[in-house]
Each structure stands twice: as structure tokens, then as C-alpha cells.
N, C-alpha and C positions, 0 to 999 in steps of 0.2 A: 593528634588532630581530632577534632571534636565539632557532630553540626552543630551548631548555634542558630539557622533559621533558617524555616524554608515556604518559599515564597511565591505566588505565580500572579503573574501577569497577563490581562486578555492586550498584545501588541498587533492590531489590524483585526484580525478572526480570532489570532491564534494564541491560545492557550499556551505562556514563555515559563516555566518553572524556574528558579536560581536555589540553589543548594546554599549556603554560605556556611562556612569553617571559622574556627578561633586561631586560625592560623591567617587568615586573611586571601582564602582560597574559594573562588567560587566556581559550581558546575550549574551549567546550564541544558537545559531540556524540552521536548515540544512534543506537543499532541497533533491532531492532523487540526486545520482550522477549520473545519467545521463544528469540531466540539468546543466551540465558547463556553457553552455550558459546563465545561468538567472543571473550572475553577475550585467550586467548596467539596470537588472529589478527591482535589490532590492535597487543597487545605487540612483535608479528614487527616490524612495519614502523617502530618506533622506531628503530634504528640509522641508516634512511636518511632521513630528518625532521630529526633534532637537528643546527645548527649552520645550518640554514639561516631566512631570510626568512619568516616566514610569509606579512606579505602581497603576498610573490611567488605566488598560489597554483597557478598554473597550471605554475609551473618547482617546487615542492614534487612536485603530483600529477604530472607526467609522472614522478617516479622510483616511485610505487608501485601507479600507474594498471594499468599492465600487470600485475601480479603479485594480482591480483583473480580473482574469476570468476564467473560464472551464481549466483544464489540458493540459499543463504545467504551467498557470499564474497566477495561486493560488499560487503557491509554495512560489512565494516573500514572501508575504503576511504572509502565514501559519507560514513560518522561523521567521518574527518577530513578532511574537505574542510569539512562541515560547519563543524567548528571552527575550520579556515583561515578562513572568510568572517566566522564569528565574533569574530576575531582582529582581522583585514581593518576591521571595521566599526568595531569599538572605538577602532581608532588613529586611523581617519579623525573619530570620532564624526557618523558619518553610520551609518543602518538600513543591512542587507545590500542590500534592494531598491534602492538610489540605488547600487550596486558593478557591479548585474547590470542595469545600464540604467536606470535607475529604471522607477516603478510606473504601468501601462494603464488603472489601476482603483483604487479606495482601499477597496474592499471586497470578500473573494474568497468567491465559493458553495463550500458543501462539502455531500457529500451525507452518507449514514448508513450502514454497512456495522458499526461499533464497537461501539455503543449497543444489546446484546444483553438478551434475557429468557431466562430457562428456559422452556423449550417446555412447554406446558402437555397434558399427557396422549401417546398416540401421536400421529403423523405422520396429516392427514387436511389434507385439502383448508380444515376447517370452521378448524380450531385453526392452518395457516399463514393462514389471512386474521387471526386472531386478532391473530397476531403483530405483523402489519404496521401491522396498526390500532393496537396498543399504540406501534410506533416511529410512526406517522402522528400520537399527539396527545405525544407528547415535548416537553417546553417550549421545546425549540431549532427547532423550528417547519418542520424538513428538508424541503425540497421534493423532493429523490430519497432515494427507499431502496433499498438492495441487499437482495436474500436470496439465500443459496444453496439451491441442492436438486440433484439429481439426485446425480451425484457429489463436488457439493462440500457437505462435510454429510453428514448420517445416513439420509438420504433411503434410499441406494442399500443399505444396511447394514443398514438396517430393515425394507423391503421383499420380503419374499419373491418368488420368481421375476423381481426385477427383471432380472437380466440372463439369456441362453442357456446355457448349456454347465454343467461340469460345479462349481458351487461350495459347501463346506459349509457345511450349517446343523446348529444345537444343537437341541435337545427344544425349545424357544421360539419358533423359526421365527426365531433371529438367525442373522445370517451369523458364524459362529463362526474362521472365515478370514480375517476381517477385523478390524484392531483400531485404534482411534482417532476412529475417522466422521471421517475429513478421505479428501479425495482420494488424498492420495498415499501412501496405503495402501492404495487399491483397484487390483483390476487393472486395468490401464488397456486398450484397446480393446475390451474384451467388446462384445456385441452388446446395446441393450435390446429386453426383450421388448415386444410390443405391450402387453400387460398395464401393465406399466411403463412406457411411454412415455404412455398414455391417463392413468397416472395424474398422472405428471408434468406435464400440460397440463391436470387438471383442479385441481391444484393452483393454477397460475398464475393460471387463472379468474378462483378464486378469489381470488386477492389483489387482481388488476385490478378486480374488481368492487366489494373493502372499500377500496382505496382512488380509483377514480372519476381523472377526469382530474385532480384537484388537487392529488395527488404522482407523481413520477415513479416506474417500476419499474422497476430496473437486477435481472440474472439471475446469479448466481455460478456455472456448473453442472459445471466440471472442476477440472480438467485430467483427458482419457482419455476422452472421447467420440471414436467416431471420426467420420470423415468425413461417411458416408451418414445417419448419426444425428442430428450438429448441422447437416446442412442439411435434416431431416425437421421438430426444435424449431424450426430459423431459420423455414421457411415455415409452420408451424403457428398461428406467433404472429403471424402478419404485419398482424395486422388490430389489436392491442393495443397499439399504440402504446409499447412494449415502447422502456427508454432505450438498451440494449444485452446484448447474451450475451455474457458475459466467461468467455475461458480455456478455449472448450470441448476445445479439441485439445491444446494444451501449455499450460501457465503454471505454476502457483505449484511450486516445486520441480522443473522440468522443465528441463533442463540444454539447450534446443534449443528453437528459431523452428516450423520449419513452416512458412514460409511460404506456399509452394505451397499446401498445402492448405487451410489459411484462404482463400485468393486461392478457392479452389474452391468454399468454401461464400458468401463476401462474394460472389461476381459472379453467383451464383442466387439472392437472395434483398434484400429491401428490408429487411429489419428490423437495425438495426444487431449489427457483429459486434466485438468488441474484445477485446486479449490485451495482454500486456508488462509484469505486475512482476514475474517473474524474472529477467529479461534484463538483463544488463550491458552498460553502454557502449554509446553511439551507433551502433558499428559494429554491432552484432549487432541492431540497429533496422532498419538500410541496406534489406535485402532486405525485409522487412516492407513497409517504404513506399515503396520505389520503386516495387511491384508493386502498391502498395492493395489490398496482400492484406486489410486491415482497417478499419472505417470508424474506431474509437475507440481512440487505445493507452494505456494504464495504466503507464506506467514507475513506480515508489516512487522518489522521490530520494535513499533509504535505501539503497537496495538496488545505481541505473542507475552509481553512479557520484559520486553528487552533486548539488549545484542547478547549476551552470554544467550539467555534462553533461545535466538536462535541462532547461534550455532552451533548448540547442542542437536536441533533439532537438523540442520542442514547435515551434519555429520551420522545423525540416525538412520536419515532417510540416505545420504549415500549409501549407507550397508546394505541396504534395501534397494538398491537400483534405479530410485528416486530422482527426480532432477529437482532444486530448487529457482525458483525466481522471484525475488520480496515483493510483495507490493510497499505503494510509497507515495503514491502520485500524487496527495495535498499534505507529506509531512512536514513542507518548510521546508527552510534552509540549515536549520537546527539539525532537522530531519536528515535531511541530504548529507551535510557533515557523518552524523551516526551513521548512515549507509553504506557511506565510503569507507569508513574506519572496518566495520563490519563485513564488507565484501571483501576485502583485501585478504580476510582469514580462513575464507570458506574452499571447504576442498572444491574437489573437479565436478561437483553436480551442478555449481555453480554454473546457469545460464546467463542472466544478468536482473538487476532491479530496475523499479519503477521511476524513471526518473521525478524528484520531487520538484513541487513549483511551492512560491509562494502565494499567500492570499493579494499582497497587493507588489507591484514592480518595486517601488521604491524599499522595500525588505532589501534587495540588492546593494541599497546606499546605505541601511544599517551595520552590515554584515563584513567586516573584515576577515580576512583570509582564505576563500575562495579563490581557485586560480581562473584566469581569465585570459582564454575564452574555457566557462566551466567545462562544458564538453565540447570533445572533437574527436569526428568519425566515431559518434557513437561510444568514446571511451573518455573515464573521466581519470586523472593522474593522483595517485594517493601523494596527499602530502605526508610530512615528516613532521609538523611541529606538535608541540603536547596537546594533551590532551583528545579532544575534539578537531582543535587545530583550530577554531573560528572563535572568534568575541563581536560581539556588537560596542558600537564604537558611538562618541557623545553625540549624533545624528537620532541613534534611535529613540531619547529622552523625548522628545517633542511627540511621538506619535503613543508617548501613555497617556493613562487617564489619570482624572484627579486621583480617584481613589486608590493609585499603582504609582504615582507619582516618586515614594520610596523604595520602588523596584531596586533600581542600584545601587541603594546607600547603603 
């Protein structure tokens, strides 16, 4: 078997890669949708893909592994791998999970990080408990929820005098130097004010209190806190049985580990700390977990590399006393597929992944072989058929563009 062409498609947001064989086999794969743009990234790496084995995959990726990088430019990458195992699985007609060892479990936890509301009125302690209680009575029944606040989110952007020094605000009391409410448009190490740190912890409270021990709370609150700050949150919470602090130092778009200074706020404090879906490749994990500079890592398998790359990685950090939990939450349904395949293989550090959403509902009516209802009480059921186990079906033709129009042919 032999690739003969490879292909991607922008279907709604999301960047759809298709693998195609001279065998009349094809594997498909996805980026998260916000990267529409990494189209002529994954186009690049066709010339050194074609003419060879797909399910060789690991003699494929050694030629285009290296030529990746930090988040966003894993993503090429990660998509055809994906499509490799896709490939992989179809020839064997065995699931991806029986490729990558087979499955520990036949049913994987995913938590809620996706499954979004619009925020109902300002930022207040009363209306994020709100929230939470809305993702708390969701019919997928999630045992962990994420939120963000502080930096990750509108929190910091909203807030007046959140941070020291000197930053502009409009007639409004908005920060008018800031634009997007995501992290990686704030400045990153500012100092928060007391005012803002009290607020930010009356926040949490509050959500701990609306939702009681009977769902988890995972903390979204960077990337760009610095040091003295996330181990002020780490110990403040220490008594909330809090699931983890994700990202406070570097992560999402953050081209660099840190590790040391994670290692600085984990070894003072009990409440779990965790970072890693920016981060490419195993190697740039190394230092992270040698040092258990972190209790939780988050790789995306969208993003590290791939699903072999992380399970390499979830099995390292087991040695290591590490827990893992993927992020995932806009890789699609493509995405969700690879997740499932991939969690099924991962030892006992295994917490659970991000549950994935799509860019628009109607992905759902593209998308054959999901089971349905996708999750329930929080657990999604591995299926058994090859591959990936999901195809998109002659529905999804209508939502290409002209210029994709021979996506499937």
C-alpha cells in the first residue's frame, strides 16, 4: 500500500486532512478549528508522505516529526498521524486501540471544558456559580468541569484594577489594551492586585459551593501568572479539593515549559498543578517530568505529536507518579473519535479527556458512527470498528467550498 495523495479541507472552521492509498483506502484527520489557517501547513509535508507505506507509521512520521513545533504547528503533524492509524486500522480491520496495545478499559471519563453558555450578565462570583450549575445538570451527566477565570477568560479584562502597573482602560472601566478575553492577549506576568486576587478566590467559592463534592472543579487560569501568584491561588485553595490549576505559568500558545518554575510552585503546595497542551513532542515533556515539576499534564494529541506520541508520554509520566488528562475541547469530532481510540490504551494515570465539541451542530449530521447518546454519566463507550471507527457520510459534501470540492474524490 502506497499514499497517492494528501489532502485537507477547511469543513466549517476545521482544518479535515484525508490520507488517500493506491489501495483505495483512506485516513482521515483534524486540527482543532480554530487553526483554519494551517491548511498550506499540512499541504507542506505532502511531498515527503507520497510514495510511501502508510501503515509503516512510525517510518512516515520520523520524516515530518521534526519539522513541527510548539502550538499551533504540531497540529499539521498530529492530523496525519492521526490519519496514518486511521489508515493502519482499516487495513487490519481491527480499531486503532488494538494498533496502540489494545484497550485498559472499554469505557473512557471525559470531563467538560467545551459545552459552553453565554455568561449571563457581568463577571460576579453569583453568575460563575451559575454557570457551573448549568454545565452540572447537562445530560451528559460530567463528573469534572473546567472553568476558566483569572487570565484565561474575560475575568482579567473585565475587572478593573485587576492587575498593578500601568494598563488602559476606556470610559467603561474596560481594559481597552486588551482585545479578545483569551490569555494570550494579556500581558503576561503582571502582578495581581489584592483586590483581584480576593476576587478571584471569591469566585471559586462560589462555584465549589454550587457544585458540592459531587462534580469535580478543574481551574483554567493562564498562561502569564507569574510565579508568587500561582503559588498564592495554589495555597489558597488548598482546602477545596480543587481537580487541578491548569497553565498558570506557560501553556496555551506559549512557545516554552518552565519547568523549574512550576517544579516551584508544585513542591509548596498540595493542590494539584498541571500544564502541557502546547507542547510538542515527548522531548519537550522530558524536563517537565523528570523534575515532577507537575502533578497533572494535559498534552492534546492534536497538538503533542499524535496518539502514539501520547502514549508514550502518558506511560513516561506514570513512572513518574504523574497523572495525565488530554486536553481536547475544540478537536472536533475527528478529534473525539482519536481520543476515544487513544484513552482506551492509557495506563492507570489516566484521569479523563477534554471532552471535544464541534465548530458548528450540524458536524453531528456529517459524522457516521458515534454512539448515541455520545456520553453518558460522564463515560464515553469505546467502540470496536476499524480504524478510527467514524466516516463522514454524503451530507458532509454540501458544507465544502469550491475550492475543496474534490475533498472525496
Amino acid at each position: 500500500m502506497k499514499i497517492i495523495d494528501l489532502k485537507c479541507a477547511i469543513i466549517g472552521k476545521s482544518p479535515v486532512i484525508r490520507i488517500v492509498t493506491d489501495e483505495g483506502i483512506s485516513g482521515f484527520g483534524q486540527t482543532e478549528w480554530a487553526k483554519s489557517y494551517l491548511k498550506p501547513f499540512v499541504l507542506f509535508y505532502k511531498p515527503l508522505i507520497i510514495g510511501e507505506d502508510p501503515t509503516n507509521v512510525e517510518k512516515v512520521m520520523s520524516k515530518i516529526r521534526r519539522l513541527g513545533a510548539f502550538k499551533p504547528y504540531g497540529a499539521a503533524v498530529s492530523a496525519i498521524e492521526v490519519a496514518l492509524w486511521d489508515i493502519a486500522g482499516k487495513a487490519a480491520n481491527l480499531p486503532i486501540y488494538k494498533l496502540l496495545g489494545g484497550k485498559v478499559r472499554d469505557r473512557v471519563l471525559v470531563y467538560n471544558g467545551g459545552i459552553r453558555f453565554p455568561f449571563e450578565g457581568k463577571d460576579s462570583p453569583e453568575n460563575f456559580a451559575k454557570d457551573v450549575l448549568k454545565m452540572k445538570n447537562l445530560k451528559e451527566g460530567f463528573s469534572i468541569i473546567k472553568q476558566g477565570l483569572s487570565l484565561h477568560g474575560r475575568m482579567a479584562t473585565n475587572y478593573k484594577d485587576y492587575f498593578y502597573g500601568d494598563v488602559s482602560w476606556d470610559n467603561n472601566g474596560n481594559q481597552s489594551s486588551f482585545t479578545g478575553g483569551f490569555s494570550q492577549n494579556l500581558p503576561h506576568g503582571a502582578q495581581i492586585t489584592e483586590k483581584g486576587f480576593n476576587y478571584t478566590i471569591d469566585c471559586i467559592l462560589a462555584m465549589k459551593e454550587a457544585l458540592g463534592d459531587e462534580v469535580g472543579l478543574a481551574l483554567d487560569l493562564g498562561p502569564g501568572i507569574n510565579p508568587s501568584d500561582a503559588l498564592k491561588f495554589a495555597r489558597a485553595v488548598e482546602d477545596l479539593n480543587i481537580m487541578w490549576l491548569e497553565d498558570m505559568i506557560t501553556g496555551d500558545y506559549t512557545p516554552y515549559v518552565l519547568a523549574d518554575l512550576y517544579r516551584d510552585v508544585t513542591i509548596n503546595t498540595s493542590t494539584p498543578i498541571h500544564t502541557g497542551e502546547q507542547i510538542y513532542l515527548r522531548h519537550n515533556f522530558k524536563d517537565l517530568i523528570d523534575k515532577r515539576a507537575v502533578n497533572v499534564i494535559g498534552p492534546d494529541p492534536l497538538d503533542v505529536g499524535g496518539l502514539s506520541e501520547t502514549k508514550w508520554i502518558a506511560e513516561y509520566a506514570d513512572m513518574n507518579g504523574i497523572m495525565i488528562a488530554p486536553h481536547g475541547t475544540i478537536d472536533g469530532l475527528i478529534g473525539l473519535a482519536a481520543q476515544v481510540q487513544l484513552a482506551a490504551t492509557l495506563p492507570k494515570n489516566y484521569i479523563a479527556f477534554e471532552y471535544c465539541v464541534p465548530c458548528h451542530d450540524w458536524w453531528y449530521d456529517i459524522i457516521d458512527g458515534l454512539p448515541n447518546p455520545i456520553v453518558k454519566d460522564s463515560y464515553i463507550d469505546v467502540w470496536d470498528a476499524p480504524g478510527l471507527g467514524v466516516s463522514f457520510n454524503d451530507e458532509a459534501k454540501k458544507y465544502l467550498k469550491e475550492e475543496d470540492k474534490d475533498f472525496f474524490e
